[in-house]
C-alpha positions in Angstrom: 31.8 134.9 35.5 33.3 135.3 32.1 35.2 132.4 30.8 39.3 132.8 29.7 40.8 132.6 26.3 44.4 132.4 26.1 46.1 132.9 22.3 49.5 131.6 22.0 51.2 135.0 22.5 49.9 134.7 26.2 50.9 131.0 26.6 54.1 131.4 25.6 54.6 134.1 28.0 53.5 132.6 30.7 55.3 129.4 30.2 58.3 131.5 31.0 57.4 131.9 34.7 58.1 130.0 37.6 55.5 127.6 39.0 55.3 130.1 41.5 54.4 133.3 39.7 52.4 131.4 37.6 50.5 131.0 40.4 50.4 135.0 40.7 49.4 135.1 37.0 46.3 132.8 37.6 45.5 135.1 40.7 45.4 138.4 38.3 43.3 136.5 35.6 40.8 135.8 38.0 40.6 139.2 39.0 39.8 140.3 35.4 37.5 137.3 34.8 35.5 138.5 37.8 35.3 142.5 36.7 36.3 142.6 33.0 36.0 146.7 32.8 38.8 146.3 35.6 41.9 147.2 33.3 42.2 150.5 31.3 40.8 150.9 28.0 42.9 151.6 25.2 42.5 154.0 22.6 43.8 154.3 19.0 44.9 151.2 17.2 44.3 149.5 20.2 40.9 150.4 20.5 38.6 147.9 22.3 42.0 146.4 24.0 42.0 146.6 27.7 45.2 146.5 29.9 45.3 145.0 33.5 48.1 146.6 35.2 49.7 144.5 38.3 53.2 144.0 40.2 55.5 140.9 40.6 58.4 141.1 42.4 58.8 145.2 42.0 58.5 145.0 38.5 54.5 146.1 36.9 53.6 143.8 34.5 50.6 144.3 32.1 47.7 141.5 30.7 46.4 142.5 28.1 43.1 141.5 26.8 39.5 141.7 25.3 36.0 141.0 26.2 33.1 139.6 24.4 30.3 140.4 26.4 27.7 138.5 24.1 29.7 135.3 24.3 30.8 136.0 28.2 34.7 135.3 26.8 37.8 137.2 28.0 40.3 136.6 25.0 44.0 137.0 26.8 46.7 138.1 24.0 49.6 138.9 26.0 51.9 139.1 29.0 55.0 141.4 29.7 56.9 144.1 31.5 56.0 147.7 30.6 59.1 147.7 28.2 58.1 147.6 24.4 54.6 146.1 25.6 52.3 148.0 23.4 54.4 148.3 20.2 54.5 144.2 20.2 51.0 144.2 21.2 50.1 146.5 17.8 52.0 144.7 15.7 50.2 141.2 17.0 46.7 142.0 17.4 
C-alpha cells in the first residue's frame, strides 16, 4: 500500500466538502492508494500526472495525482469538477 501526500491545492479543496462527501473523497483515495496505475495517464505538459475520474452526486469529479514508486508515495495535487480542471492543474504543477 502506497502512502498519501496531500499539497495544499488538494487540502483546500477538500475542506470545501461536506463531512459527508469528504467521506466519499477518502473512499476514492483509497482506491488509488491501493492500484496507483488506476487513473489515466496524462500526456504533454502533464506528463507523469495521473487522473482518477469518479462521480458525487451526478457530477464526475477528478483527483489528480502522482506516484513515486521508489518511495511508495502517492503525491495528491488537486480536486475539482471537470470544468477548467486541467488548465489550473498546468498552471500549478
Amino acid at each position: 500500500m502506497y502512502e498519501l501526500k496531500a499539497l495544499p491545492k488538494f487540502l483546500r479543496q477538500f475542506g470545501k466538502f461536506s463531512p459527508a462527501d469528504q467521506n466519499r473523497v477518502r473512499e476514492e483515495l483509497r482506491k488509488i492508494a491501493a492500484d496507483p496505475s488506476a487513473g489515466h495517464v496524462k500526456k504533454g505538459p502533464l506528463a507523469g500526472i495521473r487522473v482518477h475520474k469518479w462521480k458525487l452526486k451526478h457530477q464526475l469529479y477528478l483527483i489528480a495525482y502522482e506516484t513515486d514508486k521508489k518511495a511508495k508515495t502517492i503525491f495528491i495535487y488537486a480536486l475539482s469538477t471537470h470544468e477548467g480542471f486541467y488548465k489550473a492543474l498546468q498552471r500549478y504543477v
